[in-house]
Every structure is written in structure tokens, then in C-alpha cells.
Backbone as a printed PyTorch tensor [residue, N CA C, xyz], in Angstrom:
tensor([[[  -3.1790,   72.8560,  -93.1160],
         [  -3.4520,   72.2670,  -91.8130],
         [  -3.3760,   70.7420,  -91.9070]],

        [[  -2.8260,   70.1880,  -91.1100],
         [  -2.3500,   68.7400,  -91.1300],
         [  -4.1240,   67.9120,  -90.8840]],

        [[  -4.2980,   66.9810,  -90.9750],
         [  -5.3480,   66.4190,  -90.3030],
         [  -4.6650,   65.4950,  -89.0960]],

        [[  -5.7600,   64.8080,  -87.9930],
         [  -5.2480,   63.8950,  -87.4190],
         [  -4.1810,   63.0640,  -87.5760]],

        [[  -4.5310,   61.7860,  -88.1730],
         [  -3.3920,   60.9220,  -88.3840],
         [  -2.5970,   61.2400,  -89.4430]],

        [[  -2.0330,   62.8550,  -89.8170],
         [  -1.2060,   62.9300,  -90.2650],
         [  -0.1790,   63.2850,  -88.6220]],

        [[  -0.4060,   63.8900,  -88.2530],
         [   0.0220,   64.5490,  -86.7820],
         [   0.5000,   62.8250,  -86.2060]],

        [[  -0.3730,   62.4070,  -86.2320],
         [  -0.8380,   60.8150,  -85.1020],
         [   0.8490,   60.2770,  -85.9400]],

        [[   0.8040,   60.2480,  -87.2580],
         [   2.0720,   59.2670,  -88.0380],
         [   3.1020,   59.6680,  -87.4860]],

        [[   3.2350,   61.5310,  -87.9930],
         [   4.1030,   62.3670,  -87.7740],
         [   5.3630,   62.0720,  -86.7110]],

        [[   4.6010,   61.9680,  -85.1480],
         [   5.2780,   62.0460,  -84.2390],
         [   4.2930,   61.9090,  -83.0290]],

        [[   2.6610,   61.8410,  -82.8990],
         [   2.2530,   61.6270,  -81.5080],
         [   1.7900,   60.1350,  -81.5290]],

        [[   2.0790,   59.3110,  -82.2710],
         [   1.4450,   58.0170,  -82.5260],
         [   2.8950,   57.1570,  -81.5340]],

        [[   4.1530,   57.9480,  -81.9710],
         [   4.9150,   57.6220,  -81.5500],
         [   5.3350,   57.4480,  -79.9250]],

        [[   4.8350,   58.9820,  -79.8320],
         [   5.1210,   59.2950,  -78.1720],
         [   4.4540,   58.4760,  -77.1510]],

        [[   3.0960,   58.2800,  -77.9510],
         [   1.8600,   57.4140,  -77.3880],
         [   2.2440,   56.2530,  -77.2680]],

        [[   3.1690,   55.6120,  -77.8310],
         [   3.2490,   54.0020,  -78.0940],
         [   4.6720,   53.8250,  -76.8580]],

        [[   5.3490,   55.0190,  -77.2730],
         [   6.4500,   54.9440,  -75.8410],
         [   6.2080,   55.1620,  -74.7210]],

        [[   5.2020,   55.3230,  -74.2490],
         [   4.3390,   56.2750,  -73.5670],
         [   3.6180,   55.0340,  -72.9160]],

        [[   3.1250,   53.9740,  -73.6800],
         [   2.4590,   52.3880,  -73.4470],
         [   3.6550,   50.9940,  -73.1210]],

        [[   4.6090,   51.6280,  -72.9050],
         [   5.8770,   51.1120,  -72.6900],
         [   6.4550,   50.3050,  -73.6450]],

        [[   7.0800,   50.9000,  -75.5190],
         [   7.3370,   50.3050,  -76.2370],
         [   8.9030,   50.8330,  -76.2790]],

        [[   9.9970,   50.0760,  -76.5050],
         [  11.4460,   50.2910,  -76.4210],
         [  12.2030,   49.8470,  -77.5720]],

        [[  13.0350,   50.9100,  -78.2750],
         [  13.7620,   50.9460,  -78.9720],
         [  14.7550,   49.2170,  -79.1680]],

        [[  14.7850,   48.5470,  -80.4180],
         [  15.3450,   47.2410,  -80.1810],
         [  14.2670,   45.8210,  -79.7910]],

        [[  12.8170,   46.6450,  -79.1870],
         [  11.8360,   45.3610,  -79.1090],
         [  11.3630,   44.4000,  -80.7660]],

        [[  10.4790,   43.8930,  -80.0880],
         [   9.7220,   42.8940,  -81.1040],
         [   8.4800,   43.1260,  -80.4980]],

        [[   7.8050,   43.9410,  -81.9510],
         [   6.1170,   44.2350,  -81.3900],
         [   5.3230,   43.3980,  -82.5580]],

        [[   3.9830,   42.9870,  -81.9640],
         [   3.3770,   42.5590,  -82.8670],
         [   2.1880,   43.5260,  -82.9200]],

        [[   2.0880,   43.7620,  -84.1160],
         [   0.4250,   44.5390,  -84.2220],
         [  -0.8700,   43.5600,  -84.4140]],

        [[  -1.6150,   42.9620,  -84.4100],
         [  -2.6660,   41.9880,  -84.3560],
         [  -3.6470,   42.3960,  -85.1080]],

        [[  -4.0150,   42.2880,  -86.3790],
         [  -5.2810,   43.2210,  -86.8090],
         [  -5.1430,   44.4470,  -87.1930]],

        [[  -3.6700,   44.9540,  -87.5340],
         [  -2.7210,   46.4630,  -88.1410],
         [  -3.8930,   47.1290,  -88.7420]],

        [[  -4.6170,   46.7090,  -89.6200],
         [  -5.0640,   47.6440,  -91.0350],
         [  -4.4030,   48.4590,  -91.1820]],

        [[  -4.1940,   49.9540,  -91.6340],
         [  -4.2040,   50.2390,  -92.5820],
         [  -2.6950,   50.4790,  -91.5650]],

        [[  -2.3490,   50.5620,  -90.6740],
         [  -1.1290,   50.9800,  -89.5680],
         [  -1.0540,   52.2400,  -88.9460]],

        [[  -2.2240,   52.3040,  -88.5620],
         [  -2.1330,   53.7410,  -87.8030],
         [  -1.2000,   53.6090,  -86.0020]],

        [[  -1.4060,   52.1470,  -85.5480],
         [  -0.0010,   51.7700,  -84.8270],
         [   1.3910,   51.5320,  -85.2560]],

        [[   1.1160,   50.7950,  -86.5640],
         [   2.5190,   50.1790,  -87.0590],
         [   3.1970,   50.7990,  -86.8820]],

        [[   2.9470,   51.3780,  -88.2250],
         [   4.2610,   52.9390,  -88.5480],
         [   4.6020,   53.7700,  -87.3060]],

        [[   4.0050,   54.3480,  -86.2960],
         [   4.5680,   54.9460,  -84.7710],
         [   5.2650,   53.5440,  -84.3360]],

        [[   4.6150,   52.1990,  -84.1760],
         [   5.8840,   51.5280,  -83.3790],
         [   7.0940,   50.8880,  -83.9890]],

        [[   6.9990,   51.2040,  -85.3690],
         [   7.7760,   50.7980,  -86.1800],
         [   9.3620,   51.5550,  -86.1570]],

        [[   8.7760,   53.3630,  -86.1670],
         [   9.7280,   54.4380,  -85.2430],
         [  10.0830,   54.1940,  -83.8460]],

        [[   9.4620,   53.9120,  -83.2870],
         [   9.4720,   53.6100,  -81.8640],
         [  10.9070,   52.5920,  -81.0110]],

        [[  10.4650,   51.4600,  -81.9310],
         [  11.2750,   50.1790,  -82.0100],
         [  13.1520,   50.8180,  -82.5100]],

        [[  12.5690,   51.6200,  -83.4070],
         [  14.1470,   51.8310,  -84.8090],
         [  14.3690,   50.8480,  -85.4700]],

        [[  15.5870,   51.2490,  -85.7700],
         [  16.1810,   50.0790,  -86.8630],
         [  16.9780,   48.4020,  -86.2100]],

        [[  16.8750,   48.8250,  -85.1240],
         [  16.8580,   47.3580,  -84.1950],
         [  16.1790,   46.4430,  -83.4930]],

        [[  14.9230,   47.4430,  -84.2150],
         [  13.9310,   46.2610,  -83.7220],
         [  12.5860,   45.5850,  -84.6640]],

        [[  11.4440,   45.3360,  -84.2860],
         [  10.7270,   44.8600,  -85.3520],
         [   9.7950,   44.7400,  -85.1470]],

        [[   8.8880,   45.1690,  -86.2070],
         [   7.4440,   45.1180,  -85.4100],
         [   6.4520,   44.1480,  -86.8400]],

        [[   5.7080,   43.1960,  -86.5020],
         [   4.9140,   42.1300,  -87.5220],
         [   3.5770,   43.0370,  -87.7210]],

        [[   3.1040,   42.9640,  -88.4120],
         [   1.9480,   43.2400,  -88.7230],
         [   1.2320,   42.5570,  -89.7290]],

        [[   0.2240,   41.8880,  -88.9630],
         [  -1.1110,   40.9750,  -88.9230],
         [  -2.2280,   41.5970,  -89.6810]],

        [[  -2.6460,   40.3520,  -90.5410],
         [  -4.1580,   41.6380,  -91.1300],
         [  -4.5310,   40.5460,  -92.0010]],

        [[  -5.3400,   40.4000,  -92.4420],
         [  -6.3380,   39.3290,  -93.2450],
         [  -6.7840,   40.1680,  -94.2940]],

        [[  -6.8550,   41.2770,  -94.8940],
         [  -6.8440,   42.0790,  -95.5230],
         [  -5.5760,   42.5630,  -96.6400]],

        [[  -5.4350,   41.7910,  -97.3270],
         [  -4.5010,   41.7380,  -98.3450],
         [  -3.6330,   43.2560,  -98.8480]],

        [[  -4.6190,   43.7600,  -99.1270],
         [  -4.7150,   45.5220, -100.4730],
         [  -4.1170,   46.1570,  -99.2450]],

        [[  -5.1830,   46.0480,  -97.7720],
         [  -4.4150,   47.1100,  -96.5540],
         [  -2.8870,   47.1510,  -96.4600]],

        [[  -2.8280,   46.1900,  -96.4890],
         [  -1.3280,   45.4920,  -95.9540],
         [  -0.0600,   46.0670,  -96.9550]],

        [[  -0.7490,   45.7910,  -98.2370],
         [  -0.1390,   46.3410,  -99.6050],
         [   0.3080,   47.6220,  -99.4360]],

        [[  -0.7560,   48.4100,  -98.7280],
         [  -0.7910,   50.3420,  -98.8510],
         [   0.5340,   50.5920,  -97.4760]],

        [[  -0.1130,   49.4150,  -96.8400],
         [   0.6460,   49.6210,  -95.4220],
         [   1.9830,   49.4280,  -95.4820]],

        [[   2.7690,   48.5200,  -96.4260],
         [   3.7810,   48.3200,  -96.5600],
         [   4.5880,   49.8630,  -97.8660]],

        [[   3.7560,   49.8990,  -98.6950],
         [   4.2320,   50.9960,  -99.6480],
         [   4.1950,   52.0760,  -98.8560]],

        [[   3.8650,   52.6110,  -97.8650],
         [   3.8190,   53.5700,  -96.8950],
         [   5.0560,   53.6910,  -95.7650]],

        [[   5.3780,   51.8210,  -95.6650],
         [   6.3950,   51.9520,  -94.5320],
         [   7.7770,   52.5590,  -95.5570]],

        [[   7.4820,   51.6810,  -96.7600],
         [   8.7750,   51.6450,  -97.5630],
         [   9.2210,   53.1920,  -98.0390]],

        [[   8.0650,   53.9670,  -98.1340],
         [   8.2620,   55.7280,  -98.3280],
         [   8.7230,   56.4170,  -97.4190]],

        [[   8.6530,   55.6120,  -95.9020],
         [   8.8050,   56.4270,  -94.5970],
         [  10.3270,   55.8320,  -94.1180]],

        [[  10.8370,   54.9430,  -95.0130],
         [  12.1230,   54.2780,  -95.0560],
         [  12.2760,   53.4310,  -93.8490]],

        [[  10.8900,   52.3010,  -93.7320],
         [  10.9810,   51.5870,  -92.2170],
         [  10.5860,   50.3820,  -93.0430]],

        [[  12.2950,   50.1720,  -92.6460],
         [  12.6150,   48.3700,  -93.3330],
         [  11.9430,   47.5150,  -91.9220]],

        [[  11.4120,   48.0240,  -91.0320],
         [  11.7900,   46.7270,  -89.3900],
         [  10.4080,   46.4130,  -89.9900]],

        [[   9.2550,   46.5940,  -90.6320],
         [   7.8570,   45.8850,  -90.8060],
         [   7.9610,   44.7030,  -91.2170]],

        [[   7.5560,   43.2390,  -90.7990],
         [   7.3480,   42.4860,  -91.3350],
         [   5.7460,   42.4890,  -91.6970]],

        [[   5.3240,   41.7380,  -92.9000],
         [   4.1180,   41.5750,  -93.1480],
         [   3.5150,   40.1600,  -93.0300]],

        [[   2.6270,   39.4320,  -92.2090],
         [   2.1560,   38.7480,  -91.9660],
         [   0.5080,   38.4550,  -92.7190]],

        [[   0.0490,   38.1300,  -93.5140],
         [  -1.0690,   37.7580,  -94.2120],
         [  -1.6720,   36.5840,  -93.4250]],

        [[  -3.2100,   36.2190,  -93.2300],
         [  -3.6810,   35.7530,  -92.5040],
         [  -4.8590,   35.7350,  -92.9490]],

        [[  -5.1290,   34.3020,  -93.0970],
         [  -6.8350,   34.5590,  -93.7490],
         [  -7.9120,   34.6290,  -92.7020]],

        [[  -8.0170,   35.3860,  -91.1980],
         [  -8.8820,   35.4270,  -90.1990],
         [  -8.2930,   34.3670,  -89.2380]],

        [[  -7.7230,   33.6180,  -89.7080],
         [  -6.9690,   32.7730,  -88.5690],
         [  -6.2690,   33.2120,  -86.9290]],

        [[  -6.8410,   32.3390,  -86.2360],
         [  -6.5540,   33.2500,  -84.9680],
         [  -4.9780,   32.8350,  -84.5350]],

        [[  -4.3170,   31.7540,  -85.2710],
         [  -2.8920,   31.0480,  -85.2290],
         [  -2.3520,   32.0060,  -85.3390]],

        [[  -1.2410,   32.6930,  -84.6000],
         [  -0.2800,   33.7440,  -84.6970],
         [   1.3420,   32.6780,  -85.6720]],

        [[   1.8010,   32.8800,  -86.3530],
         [   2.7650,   32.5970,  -87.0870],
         [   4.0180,   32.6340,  -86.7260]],

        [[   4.1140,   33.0850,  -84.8310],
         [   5.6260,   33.2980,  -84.4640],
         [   6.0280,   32.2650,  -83.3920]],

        [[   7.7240,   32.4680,  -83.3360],
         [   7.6420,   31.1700,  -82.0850],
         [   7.1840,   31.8710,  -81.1460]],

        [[   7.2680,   30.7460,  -79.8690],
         [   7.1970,   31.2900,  -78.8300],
         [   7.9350,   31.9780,  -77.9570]],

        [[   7.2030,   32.4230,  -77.0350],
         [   8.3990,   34.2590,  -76.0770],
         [   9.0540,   35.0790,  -77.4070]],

        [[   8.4170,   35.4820,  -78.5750],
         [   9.2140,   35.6060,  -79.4000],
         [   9.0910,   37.2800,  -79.2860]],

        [[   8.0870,   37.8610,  -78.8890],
         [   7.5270,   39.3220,  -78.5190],
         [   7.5050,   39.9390,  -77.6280]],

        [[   8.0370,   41.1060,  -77.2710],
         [   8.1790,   42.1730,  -76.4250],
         [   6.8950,   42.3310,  -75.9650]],

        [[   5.9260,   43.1580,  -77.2620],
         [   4.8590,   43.6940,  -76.7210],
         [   4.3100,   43.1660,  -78.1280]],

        [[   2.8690,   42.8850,  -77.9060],
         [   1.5320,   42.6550,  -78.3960],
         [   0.4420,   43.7340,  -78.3820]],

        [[   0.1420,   44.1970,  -79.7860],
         [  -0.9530,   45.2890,  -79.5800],
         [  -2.6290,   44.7300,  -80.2620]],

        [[  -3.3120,   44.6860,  -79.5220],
         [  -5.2350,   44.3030,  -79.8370],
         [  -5.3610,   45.7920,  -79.7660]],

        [[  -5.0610,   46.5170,  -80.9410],
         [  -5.9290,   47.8040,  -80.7820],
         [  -7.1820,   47.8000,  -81.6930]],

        [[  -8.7130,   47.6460,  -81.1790],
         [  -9.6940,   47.8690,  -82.0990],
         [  -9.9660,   46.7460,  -82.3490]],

        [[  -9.5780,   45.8630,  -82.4140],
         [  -9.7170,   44.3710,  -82.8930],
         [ -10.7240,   43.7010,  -82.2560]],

        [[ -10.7340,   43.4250,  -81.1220],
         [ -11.6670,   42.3570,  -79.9120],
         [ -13.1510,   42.4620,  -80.3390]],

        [[ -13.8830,   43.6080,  -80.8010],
         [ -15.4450,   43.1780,  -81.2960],
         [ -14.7990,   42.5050,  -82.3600]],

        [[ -14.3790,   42.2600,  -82.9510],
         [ -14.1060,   41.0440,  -84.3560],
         [ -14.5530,   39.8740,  -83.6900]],

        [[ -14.0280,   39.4800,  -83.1260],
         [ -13.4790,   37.7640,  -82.2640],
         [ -14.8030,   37.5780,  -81.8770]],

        [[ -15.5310,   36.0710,  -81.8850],
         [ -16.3020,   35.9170,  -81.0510],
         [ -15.2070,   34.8590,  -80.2790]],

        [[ -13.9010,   34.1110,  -80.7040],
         [ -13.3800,   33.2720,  -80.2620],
         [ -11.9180,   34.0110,  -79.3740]],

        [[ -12.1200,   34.9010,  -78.7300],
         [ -11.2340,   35.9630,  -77.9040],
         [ -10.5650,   34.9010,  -77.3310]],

        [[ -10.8890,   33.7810,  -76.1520],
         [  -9.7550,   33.0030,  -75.6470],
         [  -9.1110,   32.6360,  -76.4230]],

        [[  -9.0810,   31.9670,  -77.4220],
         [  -7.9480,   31.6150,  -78.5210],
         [  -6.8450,   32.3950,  -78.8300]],

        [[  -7.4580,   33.7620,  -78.8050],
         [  -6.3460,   34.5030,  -79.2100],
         [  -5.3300,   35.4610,  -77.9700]],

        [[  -6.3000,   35.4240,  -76.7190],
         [  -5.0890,   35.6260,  -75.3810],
         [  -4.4740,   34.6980,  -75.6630]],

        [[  -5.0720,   33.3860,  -76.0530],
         [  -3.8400,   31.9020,  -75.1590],
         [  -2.4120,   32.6870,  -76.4260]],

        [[  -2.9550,   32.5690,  -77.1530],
         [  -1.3700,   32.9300,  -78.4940],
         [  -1.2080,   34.2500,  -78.2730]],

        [[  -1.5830,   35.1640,  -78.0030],
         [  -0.7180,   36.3600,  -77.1980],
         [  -0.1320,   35.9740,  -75.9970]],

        [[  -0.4990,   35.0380,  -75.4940],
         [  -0.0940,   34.2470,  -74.1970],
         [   2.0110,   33.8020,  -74.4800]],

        [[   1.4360,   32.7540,  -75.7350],
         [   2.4560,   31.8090,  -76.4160],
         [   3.7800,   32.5940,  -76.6970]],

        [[   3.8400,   33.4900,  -77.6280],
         [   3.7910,   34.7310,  -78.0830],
         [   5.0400,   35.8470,  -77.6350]],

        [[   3.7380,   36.2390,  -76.4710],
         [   4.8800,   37.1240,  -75.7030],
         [   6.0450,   36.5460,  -74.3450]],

        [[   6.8160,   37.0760,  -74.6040],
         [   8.3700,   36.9150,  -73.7760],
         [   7.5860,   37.2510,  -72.0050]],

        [[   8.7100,   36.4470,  -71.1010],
         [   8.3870,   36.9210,  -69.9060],
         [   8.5540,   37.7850,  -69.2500]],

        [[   7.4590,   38.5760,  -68.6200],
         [   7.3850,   40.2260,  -68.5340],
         [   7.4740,   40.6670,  -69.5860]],

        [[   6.7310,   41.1740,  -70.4920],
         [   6.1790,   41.3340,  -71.8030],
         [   5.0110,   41.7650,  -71.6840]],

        [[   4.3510,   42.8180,  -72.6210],
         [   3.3870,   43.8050,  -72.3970],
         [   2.5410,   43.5580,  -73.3450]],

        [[   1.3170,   43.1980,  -72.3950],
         [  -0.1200,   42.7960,  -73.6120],
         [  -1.2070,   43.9860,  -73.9420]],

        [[  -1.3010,   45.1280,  -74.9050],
         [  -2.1970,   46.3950,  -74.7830],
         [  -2.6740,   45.8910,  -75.5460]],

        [[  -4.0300,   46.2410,  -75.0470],
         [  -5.1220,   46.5040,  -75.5810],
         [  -6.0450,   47.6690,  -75.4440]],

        [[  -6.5800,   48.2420,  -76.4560],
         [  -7.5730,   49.0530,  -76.6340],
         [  -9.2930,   48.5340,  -77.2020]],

        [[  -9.9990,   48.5270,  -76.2710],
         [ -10.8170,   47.6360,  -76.5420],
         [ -11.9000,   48.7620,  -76.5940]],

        [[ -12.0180,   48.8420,  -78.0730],
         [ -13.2060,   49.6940,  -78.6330],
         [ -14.1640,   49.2740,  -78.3890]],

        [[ -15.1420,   49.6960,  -78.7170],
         [ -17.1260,   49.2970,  -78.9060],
         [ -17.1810,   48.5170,  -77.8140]],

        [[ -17.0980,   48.0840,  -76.7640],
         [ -17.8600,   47.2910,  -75.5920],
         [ -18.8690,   48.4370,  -75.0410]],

        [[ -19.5550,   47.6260,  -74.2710],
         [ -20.9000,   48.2400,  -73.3570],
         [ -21.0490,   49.7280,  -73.7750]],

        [[ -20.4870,   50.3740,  -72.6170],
         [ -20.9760,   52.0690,  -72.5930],
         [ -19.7330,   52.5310,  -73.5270]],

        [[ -19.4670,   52.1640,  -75.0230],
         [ -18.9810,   52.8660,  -75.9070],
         [ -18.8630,   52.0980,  -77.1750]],

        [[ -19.7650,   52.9580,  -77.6990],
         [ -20.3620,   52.5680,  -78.6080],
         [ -20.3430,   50.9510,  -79.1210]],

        [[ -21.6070,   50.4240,  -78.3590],
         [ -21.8070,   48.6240,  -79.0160],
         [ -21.7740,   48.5370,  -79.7400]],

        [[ -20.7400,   47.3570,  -80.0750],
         [ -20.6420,   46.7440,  -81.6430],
         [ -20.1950,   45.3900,  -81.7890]],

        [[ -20.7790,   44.6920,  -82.1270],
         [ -20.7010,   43.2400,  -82.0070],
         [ -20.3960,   42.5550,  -81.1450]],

        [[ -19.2420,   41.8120,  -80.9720],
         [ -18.9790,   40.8250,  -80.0220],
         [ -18.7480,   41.3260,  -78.6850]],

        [[ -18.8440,   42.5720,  -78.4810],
         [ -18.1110,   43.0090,  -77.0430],
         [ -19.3200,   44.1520,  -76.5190]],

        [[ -20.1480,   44.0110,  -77.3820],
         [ -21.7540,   45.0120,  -77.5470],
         [ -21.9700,   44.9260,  -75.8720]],

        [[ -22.4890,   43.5620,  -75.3430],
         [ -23.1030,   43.2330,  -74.2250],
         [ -21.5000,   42.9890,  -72.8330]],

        [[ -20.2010,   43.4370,  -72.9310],
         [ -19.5250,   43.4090,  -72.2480],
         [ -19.0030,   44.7300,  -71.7780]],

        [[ -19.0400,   45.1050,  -70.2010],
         [ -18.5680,   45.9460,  -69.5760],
         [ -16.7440,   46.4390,  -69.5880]],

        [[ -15.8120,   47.5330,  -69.5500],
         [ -15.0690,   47.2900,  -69.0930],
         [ -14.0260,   46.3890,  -68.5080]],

        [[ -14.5780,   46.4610,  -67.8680],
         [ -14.4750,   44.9140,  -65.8970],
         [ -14.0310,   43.6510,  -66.7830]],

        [[ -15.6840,   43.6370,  -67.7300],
         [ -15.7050,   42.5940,  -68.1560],
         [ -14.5850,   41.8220,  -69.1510]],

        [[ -14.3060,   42.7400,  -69.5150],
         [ -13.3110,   42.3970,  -70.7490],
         [ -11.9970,   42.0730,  -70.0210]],

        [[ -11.7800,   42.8500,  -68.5880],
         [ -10.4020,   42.3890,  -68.3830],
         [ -10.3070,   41.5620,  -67.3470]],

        [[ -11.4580,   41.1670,  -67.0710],
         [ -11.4180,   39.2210,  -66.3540],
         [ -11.6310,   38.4790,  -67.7560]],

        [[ -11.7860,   38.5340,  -68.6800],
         [ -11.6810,   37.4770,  -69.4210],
         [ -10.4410,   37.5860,  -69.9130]],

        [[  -9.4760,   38.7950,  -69.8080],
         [  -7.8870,   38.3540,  -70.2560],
         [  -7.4140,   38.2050,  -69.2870]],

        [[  -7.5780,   38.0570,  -68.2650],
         [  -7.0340,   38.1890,  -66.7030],
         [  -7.3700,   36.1920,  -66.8150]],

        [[  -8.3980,   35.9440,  -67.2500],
         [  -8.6290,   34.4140,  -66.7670],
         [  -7.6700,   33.6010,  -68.0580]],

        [[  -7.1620,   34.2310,  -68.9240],
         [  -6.0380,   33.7910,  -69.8880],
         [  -4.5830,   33.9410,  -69.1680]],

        [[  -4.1860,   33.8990,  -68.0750],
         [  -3.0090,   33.9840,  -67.2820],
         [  -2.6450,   35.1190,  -67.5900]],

        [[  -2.9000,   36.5730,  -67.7910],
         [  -2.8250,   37.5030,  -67.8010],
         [  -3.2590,   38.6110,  -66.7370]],

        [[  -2.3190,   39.2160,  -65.8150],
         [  -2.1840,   40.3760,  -65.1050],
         [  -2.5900,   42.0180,  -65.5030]],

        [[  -3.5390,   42.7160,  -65.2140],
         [  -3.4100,   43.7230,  -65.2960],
         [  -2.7790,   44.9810,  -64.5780]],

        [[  -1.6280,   45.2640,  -65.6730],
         [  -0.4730,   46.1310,  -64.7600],
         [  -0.9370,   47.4470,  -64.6420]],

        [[  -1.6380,   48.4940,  -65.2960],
         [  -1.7150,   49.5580,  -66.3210],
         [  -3.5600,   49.6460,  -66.9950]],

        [[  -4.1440,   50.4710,  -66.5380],
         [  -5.2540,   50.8300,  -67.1230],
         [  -5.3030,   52.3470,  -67.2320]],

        [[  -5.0950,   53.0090,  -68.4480],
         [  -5.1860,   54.8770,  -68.2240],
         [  -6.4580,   54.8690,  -69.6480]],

        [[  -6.3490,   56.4200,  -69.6400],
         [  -7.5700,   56.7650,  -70.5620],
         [  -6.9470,   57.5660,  -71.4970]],

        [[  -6.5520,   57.9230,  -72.1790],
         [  -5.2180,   58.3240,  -73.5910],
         [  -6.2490,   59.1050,  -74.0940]],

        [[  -5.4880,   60.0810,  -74.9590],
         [  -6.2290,   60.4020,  -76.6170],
         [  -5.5770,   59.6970,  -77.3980]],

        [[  -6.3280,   59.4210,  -78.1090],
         [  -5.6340,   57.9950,  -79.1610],
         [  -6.3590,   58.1230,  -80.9580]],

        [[  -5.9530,   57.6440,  -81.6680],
         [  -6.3140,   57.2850,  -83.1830],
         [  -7.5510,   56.0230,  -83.1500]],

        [[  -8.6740,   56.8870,  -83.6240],
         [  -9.3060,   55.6460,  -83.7740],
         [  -9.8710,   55.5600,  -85.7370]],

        [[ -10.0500,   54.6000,  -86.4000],
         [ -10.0000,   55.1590,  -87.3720],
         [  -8.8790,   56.5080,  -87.8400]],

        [[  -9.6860,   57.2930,  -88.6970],
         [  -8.6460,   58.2480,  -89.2230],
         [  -8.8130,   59.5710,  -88.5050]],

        [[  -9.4530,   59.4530,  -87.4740],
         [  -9.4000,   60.8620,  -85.8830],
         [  -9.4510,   60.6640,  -84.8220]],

        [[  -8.7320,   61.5920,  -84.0680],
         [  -8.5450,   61.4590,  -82.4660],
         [  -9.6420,   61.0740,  -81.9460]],

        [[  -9.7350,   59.9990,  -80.4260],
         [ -10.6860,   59.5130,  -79.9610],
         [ -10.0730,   59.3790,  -78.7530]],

        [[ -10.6720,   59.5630,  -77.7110],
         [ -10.3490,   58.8870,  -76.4430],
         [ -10.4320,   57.2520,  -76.2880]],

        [[ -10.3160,   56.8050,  -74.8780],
         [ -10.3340,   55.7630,  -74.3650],
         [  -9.6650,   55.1180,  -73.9540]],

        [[  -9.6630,   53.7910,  -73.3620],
         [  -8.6660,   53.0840,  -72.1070],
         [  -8.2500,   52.1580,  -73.0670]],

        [[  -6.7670,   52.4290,  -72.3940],
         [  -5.8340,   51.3590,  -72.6130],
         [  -5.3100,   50.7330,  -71.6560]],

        [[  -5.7880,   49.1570,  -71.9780],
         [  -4.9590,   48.5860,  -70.6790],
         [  -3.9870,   47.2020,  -71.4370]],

        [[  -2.9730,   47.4470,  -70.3320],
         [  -2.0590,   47.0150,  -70.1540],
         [  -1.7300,   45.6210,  -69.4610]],

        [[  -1.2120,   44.8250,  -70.0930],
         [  -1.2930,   43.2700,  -69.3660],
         [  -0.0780,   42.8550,  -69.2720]],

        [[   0.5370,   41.9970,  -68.3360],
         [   1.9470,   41.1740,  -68.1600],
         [   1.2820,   39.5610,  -67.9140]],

        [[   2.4460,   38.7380,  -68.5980],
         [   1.6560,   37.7110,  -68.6840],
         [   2.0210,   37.1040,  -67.6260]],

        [[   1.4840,   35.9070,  -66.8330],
         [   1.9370,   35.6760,  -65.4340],
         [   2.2640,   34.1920,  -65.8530]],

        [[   3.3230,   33.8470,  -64.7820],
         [   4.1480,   32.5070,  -64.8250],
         [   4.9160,   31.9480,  -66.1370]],

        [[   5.1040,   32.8790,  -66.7480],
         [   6.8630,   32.6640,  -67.8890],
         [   7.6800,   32.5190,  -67.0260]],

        [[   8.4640,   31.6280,  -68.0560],
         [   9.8030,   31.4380,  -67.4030],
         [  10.6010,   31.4820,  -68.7860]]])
């Protein structure tokens, strides 16, 4: 019997990520990858014409994450090392889509890092986020005392639009979990 994110790698991590509007030939960034339970699905997702970065301050993860892409024969990973720095390392409009999955209780400095998902992503370009642990699910640090709502007026007040809010089964850790994913376009690119 398979477990979760063997299934999740397999082929529904994938469907899910096309599914969040990711296209064959983009440039995705993962923000906070660990171990790549996004990567590797948008890494398939993308193919061999496109590319997806993956971010992580976590050295060894990154290590497993890359010996994993290289077994699954997915050259498009770049690896990005980052010592907690909220500076994203790419030019600008350089990204399709931007993924904050799980990440946001980390941050107590969250505007910093819309404005460079801001920088970042291309015009009409897709900002997801999955914003674990706030208010009524399960509090956990920085986003403990923030609602829903709350979280998406504070990316909404980063020149960010919300296009897209649904409720998925999704990978959290290493098993299926519900919860909302929402979806952002950034407003006034040119």
C-alpha cells in the first residue's frame, strides 16, 4: 500500500498544482520547498521547458531534495540556498507562479516578502498560497492570532488581487490535509 506522499509525488501533487493554474514551459518558484512535496509535482508539471527554483535555508533538505529530483530524472530544479533571508535571488517579472505553501507562520516580517513575490512575479502571474496554522487552524506562531480575511488583506495591501480562494485536499507534512488555497494576481505590472 502506497502511503500519502507517495501517491501526492506519484501523480496527485501534480494534478493539484495544474489544477492551481501551473503550465507546462512556466517558471515557478517554491519559497520555503523543504523537503519538495510541491517541487517535484511542479517540477512535472512545468516539464522539461520549464523551471521551477527551490528556496530553503535548510541545507541537508535541499541535498535529499535534489538527489530525489535527480532519481526522478527532473533536471528543471534549480536549488537556491538561503540563510533565512527574505531577498529572493531572481530578476525581476522573472516568475510565472510563486508558491508560500506552509511557510507564512515562519515570517514575522511577511510584507517583505509579498513586496519580492511582488518583484518577482511576471504580469498576470499567480501568487498561491496555502496558509497553514492561522486562527481557527491550528495556531502556530506568527499567524496564531490572524483570521483567514486576515491574512488576505495583508497580501491584498502588498498590491496583490485575490483571484481564486477554494478548499483542496492537499499534502501537509507527509499526509493528506485539507485547506484553502488562495490565489493572487499581482496588480499594476506592466
Amino acid at each position: 500500500m502506497r502511503t500519502d506522499i507517495e501517491r501526492w509525488l506519484k501523480a496527485e501533487g501534480k494534478t493539484f498544482l495544474e489544477d492551481i493554474g501551473i503550465k507546462k514551459g512556466q517558471t515557478v518558484l517554491d519559497f520555503g520547498c523543504g523537503s519538495g512535496h510541491y517541487t517535484i509535482p511542479a517540477a512535472k508539471a512545468v516539464g522539461k521547458k520549464g523551471k521551477v527554483y527551490a528556496v530553503e535555508k535548510d541545507g541537508e533538505v535541499l541535498d535529499k531534495l535534489m538527489e530525489q529530483a535527480k532519481s526522478e530524472g527532473l533536471n528543471n530544479i534549480k536549488r537556491i540556498d538561503t540563510s533565512g533571508d527574505l531577498k529572493i535571488p531572481l530578476e525581476t517579472n522573472s516568475c510565472d507562479v510563486v508558491l508560500f505553501y506552509d511557510v507564512l507562520h515562519y515570517m514575522d516580517k511577511r510584507k517583505e516578502i509579498f513586496d519580492e513575490a511582488y518583484r518577482v512575479l511576471k504580469p498576470g502571474a499567480i501568487l498561491s498560497v496555502y496558509p497553514k496554522h492561522y486562527k481557527s487552524d491550528e495556531p502556530l506562531w506568527a499567524l496564531g492570532n490572524l483570521r483567514l480575511e486576515d491574512i488576505i488583506k495583508e497580501i491584498e495591501a502588498s498590491n496583490f488581487y485575490l483571484e481564486r480562494k477554494s478548499f483542496r485536499k492537499l499534502v501537509h507534512d507527509d499526509n493528506y490535509d485539507e485547506g484553502y488555497i488562495l490565489n493572487f494576481t499581482p496588480l499594476d505590472k506592466t
